[in-house]
C-alpha positions in Angstrom: 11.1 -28.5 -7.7 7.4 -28.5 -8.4 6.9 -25.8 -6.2 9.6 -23.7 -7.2 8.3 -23.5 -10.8 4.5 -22.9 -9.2 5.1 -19.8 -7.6 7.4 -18.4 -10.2 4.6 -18.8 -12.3 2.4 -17.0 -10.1 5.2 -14.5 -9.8 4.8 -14.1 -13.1 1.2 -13.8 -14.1 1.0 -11.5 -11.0 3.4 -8.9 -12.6 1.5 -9.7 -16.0 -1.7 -9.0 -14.4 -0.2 -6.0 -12.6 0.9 -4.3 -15.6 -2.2 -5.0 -17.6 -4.0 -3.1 -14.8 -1.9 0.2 -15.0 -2.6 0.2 -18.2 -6.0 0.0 -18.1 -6.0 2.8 -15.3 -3.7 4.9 -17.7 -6.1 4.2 -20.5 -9.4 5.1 -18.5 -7.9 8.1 -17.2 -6.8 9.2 -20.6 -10.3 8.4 -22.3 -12.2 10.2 -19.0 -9.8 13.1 -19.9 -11.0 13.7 -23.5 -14.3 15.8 -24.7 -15.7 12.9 -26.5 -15.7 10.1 -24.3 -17.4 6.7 -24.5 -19.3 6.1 -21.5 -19.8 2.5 -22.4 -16.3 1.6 -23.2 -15.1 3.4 -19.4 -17.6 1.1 -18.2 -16.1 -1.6 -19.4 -13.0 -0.9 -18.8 -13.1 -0.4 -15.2 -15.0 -4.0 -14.9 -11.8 -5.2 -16.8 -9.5 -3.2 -13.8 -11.7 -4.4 -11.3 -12.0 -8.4 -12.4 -7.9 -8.0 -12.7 -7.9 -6.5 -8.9 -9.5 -9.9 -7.8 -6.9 -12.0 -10.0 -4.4 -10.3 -8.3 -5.6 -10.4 -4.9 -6.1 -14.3 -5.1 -2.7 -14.8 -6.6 -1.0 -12.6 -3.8 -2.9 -14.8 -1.3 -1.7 -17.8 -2.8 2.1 -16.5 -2.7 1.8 -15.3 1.0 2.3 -17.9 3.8 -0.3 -19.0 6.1 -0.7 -16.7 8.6 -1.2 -19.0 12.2 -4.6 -17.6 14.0 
């Protein structure tokens, strides 16, 4: 039962983590779109999109099976 509620937790945070990053790719594109943008704050932004990429690549890895060699 243990088990069950682990990977609907992962399922969870996944979709959380998922969701954050659209909207930080929504958000980046807006700001890259205006005249006055914040070169700083893209920056940083995309190091947020890209740190959430990892998250969700390690919690897909946990949620797939083990692939036999």
């Amino acid at each position: 039962m243990k088990f069950l509620n682990d990977v609907r937790t992962l399922h969870l945070r996944l979709l959380e983590l998922e969701s954050e990053h659209r909207e930080l790719d929504h958000l980046i594109a807006q700001l890259e779109s205006a005249d006055s943008c914040d070169e700083l704050q893209i920056r940083r932004l995309k190091k947020r999109k890209l740190q959430l990429k990892d998250q969700i690549a390690q919690i897909q890895m946990q949620l797939q099976p083990d692939v036999p060699a």
